[in-house]
N, C-alpha and C positions, 0 to 999 in steps of 0.2 A: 229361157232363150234370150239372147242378147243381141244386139248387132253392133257388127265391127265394121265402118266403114272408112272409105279412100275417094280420092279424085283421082282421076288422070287427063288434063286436059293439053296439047299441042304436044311437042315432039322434044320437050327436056329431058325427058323420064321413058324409057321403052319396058316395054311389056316386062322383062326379068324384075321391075322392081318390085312389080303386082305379086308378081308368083312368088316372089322371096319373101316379102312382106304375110302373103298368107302362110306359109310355110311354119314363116316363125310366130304367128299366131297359134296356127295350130299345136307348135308345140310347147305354148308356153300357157296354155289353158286349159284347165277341166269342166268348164260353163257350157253349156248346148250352146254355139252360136251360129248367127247368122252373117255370112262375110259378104259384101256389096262395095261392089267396084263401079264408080258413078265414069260414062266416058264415050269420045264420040268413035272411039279407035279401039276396039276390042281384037283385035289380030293377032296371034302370041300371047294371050292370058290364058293361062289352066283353064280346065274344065272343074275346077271346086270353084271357083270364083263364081260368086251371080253376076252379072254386066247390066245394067239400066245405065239408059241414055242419057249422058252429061247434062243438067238443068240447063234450062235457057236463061241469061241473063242480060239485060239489056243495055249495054258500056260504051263509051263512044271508041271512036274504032283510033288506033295507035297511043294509046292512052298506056304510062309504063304498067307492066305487072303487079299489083299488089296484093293478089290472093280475094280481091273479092268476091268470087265465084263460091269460094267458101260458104259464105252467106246464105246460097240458095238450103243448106242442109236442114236450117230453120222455115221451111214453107209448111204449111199446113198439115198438109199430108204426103211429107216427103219420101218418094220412092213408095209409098204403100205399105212402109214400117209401121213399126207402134212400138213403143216401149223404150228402155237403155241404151243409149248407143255412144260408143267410145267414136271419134274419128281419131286416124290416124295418117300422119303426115308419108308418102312413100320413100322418102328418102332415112327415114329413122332403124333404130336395129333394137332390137328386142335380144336382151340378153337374161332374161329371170321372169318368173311366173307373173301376167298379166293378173291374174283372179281379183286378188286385191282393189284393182283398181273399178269394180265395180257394186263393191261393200262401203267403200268411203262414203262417209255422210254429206251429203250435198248436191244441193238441185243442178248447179253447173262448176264443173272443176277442169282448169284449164293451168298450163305449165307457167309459172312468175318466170317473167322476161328475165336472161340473164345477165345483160347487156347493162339496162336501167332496172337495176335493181330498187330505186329510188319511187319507179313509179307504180301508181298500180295497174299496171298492164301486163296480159300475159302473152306470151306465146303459143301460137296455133295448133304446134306440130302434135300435140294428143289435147283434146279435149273429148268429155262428157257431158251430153244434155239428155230429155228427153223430147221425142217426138212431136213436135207440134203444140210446143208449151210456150214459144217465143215467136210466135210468128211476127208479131210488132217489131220485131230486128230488122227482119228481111225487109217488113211492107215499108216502115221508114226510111231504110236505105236506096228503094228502088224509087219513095217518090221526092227524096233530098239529097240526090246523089253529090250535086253539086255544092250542097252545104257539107253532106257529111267530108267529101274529101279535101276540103278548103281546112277543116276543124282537125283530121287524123291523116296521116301517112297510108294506113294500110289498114284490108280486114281485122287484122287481133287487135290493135289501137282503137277502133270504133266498137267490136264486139266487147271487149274489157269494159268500157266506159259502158257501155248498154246495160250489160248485168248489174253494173257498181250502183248503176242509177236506180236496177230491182232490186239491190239488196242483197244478191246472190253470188257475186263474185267471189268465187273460193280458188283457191291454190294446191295443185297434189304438192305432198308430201317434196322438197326442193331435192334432196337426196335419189328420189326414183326418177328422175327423167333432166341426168346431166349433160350438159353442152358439149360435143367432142370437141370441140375448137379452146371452151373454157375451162372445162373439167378433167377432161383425159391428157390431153396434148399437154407437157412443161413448156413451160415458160421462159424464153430468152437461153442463154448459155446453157441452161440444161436440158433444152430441147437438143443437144447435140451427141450428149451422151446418154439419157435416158427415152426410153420408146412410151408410146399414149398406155395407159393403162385402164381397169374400169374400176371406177372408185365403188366402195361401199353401197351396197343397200342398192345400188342401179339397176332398174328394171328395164328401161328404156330408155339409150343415147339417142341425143335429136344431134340433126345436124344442120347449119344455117348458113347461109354464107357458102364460104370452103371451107377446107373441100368436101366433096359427097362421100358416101364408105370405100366405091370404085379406088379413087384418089387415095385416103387413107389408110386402106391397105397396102398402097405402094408406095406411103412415106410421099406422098406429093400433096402440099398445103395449098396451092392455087394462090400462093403470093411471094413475091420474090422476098419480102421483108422476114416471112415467116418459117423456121426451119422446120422439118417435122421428120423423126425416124417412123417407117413403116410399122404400122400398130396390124400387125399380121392376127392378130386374134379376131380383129372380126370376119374373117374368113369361117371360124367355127360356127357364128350367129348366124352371116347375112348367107346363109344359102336356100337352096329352091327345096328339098326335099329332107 
């Protein structure tokens, strides 16, 4: 048994992304798993979903968004889990068998930034750890909050640097978990005659930025500079059943 976990927290994301997201879990695994939706809003999420209450985390109040809520996932005895656990970002699309990604050799494997590929940082939208093996992440961040954010931008910038400093920082495979913005979408002029497609070997498109899958299926980038034809294929992935 494994577990596949999410966050949902304030009103970006509504309940369809929970249900989509387990959906294409479901069908893209053969592992017994355990699927755990962390959240203070459970209203409109399936009944396959587990629901535990959103971690408390202690953040000074109008401070911008940077995921670190994230964080709480490394507490001791997070949620009452034990064991493997994939999280997974809810705006991502699963398109090919997850299995894989739970045989990889490695204490913590998390997706190389695609942006800065120069540094070693990764990206949040899937990561692997196990339960209660880093609790030193979380307890340092909550009692040097003020140093860690002065030192890093966001959660994945200080979680990368945490591991690198244990040793452990590993990267999946660059090929399974390509950027829809970087990977799918062409680039410049040819964004006007050709549609996003999904490259080789992808198990999992993340998506950052803009636009979300919503957007991208209807050919709308979320930038006036950026053209994009409608990539209508992921209407076959991102569905609820």
């Amino acid at each position: 048994m494994v577990n596949i976990i999410c966050m949902k927290w304030g009103d970006k994301f509504p309940p369809l992304y929970v249900n989509r997201l387990y959906a294409m879990v479901e069908k893209n695994i053969t592992i017994p798993f355990r699927f755990v939706c962390f959240t203070e809003m459970s209203n409109g999420i399936r009944a396959e979903v587990e629901i535990q209450p959103l971690p408390e985390l202690d953040l000074p109040k109008g401070i911008p968004e940077r995921g670190w809520r994230k964080l709480t996932v490394f507490a001791k005895k997070f949620g009452g889990l034990k064991g493997v656990t994939l999280f997974l970002d809810l705006d991502v699309v699963i398109v090919d068998s997850i299995d894989e990604l739970f045989s990889v050799d490695g204490e913590f494997l998390i997706i190389k930034d695609h942006k800065r590929r120069h540094r070693l940082e990764g990206n949040s939208s899937v990561f692997r750890f196990e339960i209660g093996k880093h609790s030193d992440i979380l307890d340092y961040f909550v009692n040097n909050f003020e140093k860690v954010r002065s030192e890093v931008r966001h959660e994945q910038a200080y979680l990368s640097k945490q591991m690198h400093k244990k040793g452990i920082l590993k990267f999946w495979q660059t090929s399974w978990m390509p950027s829809f913005k970087y990977h799918c979408a062409p680039n410049l002029l040819i964004s006007w005659f050709k549609a996003p497609t999904i490259p080789d070997n992808a198990k999992i498109i993340i998506f950052h930025g803009l636009p979300n899958p919503p957007e991208a299926i209807k050919g709308i980038s979320g930038k006036w500079y950026r053209h994009l034809k409608p990539a209508t294929w992921i209407e076959k992935y991102w569905v609820s059943n």
